[in-house]
C-alpha positions in Angstrom: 2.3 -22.2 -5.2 1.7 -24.2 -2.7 1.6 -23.6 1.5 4.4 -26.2 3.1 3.7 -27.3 6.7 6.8 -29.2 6.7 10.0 -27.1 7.2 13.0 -26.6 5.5 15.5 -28.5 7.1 13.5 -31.8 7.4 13.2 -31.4 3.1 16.7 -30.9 2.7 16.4 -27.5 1.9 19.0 -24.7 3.1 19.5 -21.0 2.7 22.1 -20.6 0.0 25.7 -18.4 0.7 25.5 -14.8 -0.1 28.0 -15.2 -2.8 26.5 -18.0 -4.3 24.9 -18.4 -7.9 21.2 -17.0 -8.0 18.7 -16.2 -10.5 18.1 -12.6 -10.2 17.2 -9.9 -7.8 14.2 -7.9 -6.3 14.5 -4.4 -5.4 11.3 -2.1 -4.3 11.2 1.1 -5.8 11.5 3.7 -3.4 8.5 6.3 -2.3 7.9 6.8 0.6 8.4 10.0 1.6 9.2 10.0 5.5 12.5 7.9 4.5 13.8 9.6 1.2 14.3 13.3 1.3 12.7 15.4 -1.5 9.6 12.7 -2.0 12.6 10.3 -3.5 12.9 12.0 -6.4 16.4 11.6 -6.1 16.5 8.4 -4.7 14.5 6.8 -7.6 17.2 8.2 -10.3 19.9 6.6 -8.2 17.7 3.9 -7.6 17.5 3.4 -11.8 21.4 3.3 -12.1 21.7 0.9 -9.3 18.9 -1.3 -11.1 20.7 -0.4 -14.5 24.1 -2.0 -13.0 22.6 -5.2 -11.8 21.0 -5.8 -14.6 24.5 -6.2 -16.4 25.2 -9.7 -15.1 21.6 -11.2 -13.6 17.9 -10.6 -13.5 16.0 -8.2 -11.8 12.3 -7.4 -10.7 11.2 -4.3 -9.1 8.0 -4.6 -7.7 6.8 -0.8 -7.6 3.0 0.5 -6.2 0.2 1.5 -8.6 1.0 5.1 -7.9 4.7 4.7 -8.9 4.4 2.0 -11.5 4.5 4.3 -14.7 7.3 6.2 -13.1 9.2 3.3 -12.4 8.6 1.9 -16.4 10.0 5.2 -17.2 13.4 5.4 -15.3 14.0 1.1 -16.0 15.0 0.0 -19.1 13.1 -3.2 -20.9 15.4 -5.6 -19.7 14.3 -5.2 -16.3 10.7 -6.4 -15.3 8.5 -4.3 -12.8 5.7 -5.3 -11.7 3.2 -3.2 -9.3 3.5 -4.6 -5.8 2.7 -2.1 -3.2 4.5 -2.1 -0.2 5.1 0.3 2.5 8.3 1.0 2.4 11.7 -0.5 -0.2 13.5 -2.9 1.5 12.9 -5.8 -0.2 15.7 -7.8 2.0 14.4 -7.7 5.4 10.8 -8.6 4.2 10.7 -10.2 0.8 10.8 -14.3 0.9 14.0 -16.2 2.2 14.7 -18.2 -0.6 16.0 -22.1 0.3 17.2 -24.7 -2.1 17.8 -28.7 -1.7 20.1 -27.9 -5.2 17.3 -28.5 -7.6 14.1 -26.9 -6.3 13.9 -23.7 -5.1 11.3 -22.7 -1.8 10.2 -19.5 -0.6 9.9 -18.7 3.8 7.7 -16.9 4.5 7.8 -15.0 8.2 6.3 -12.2 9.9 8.1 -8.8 9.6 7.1 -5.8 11.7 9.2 -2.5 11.0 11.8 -3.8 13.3 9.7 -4.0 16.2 5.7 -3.1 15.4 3.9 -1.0 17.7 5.7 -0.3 20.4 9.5 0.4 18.9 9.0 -0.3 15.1 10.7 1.7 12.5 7.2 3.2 11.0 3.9 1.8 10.8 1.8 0.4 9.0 3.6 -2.0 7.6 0.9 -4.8 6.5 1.6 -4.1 2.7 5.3 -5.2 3.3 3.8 -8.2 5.5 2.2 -9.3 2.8 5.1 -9.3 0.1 6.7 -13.0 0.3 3.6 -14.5 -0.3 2.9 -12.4 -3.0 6.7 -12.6 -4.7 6.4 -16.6 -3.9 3.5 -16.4 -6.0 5.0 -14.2 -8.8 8.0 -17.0 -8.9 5.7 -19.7 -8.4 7.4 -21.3 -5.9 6.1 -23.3 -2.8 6.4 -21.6 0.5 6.8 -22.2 3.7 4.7 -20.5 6.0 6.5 -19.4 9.3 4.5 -15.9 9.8 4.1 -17.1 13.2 7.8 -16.2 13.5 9.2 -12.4 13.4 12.1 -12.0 11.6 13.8 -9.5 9.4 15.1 -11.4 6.4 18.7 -9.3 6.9 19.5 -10.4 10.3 
């Protein structure tokens, strides 16, 4: 992987449509206690079906912590890979990598995310671990990033 200076637009990359064709999907399994009621025991089983259903008709990674790695292997079937990626909470949309494309190569953005508004109105804290996760997924994929962590943003907006 390599750290891009240049940005997107000027390579003749873009941000694909929802609907359009991808490769696959990531999904962090859920833990975290203070957002899924009974320690997310029953999240994690719904969680599994959800995973189960996706992996139908595309790829998908779950990136899951050390402490729910074995657990997650359990409730996911071979076909779909999970590897352990802590984070601090599972919503790999808002702060996983924006992917970009120029229709051959495929880029990873990589910007600052802070709970929806870090310490003075954010969501929960800390949230470093999920800081930390498009660099880390660019480098799973192995593809080049930008690097625009100088710029908050939550990858669903």
């Amino acid at each position: 992987m390599r750290v891009l200076t240049s940005n997107p637009r000027d390579d003749g990359f873009y941000m694909p449509a929802e609907f359009s064709k991808h490769s696959g999907c990531i999904l962090i399994f859920p833990e975290r206690s203070d957002s899924w009621a009974y320690g997310g025991y029953k999240a994690r089983k719904a969680f599994a079906e959800v995973c189960k259903a996706i992996a139908k008709s595309e790829k998908v990674t779950v990136c899951a912590s050390a402490e729910q790695y074995e657990n997650a292997r359990y409730l996911l079937p071979d076909n779909i890979r999970v590897v352990e990626m802590s984070s601090n909470d599972s919503w790999a949309r808002d702060y996983a990598p924006t992917f970009v494309t120029n229709g051959k190569e495929i880029r990873g953005i990589n910007w600052s995310f802070n709970a929806w508004g870090g310490l003075f109105n954010g969501l929960y804290f800390p949230w470093d671990k999920d800081d930390k996760m498009a660099r880390k997924l660019c480098d799973l994929y192995d593809v080049d990033m930008y690097d625009m962590s100088g710029f908050v943003l939550e990858g669903g907006s």
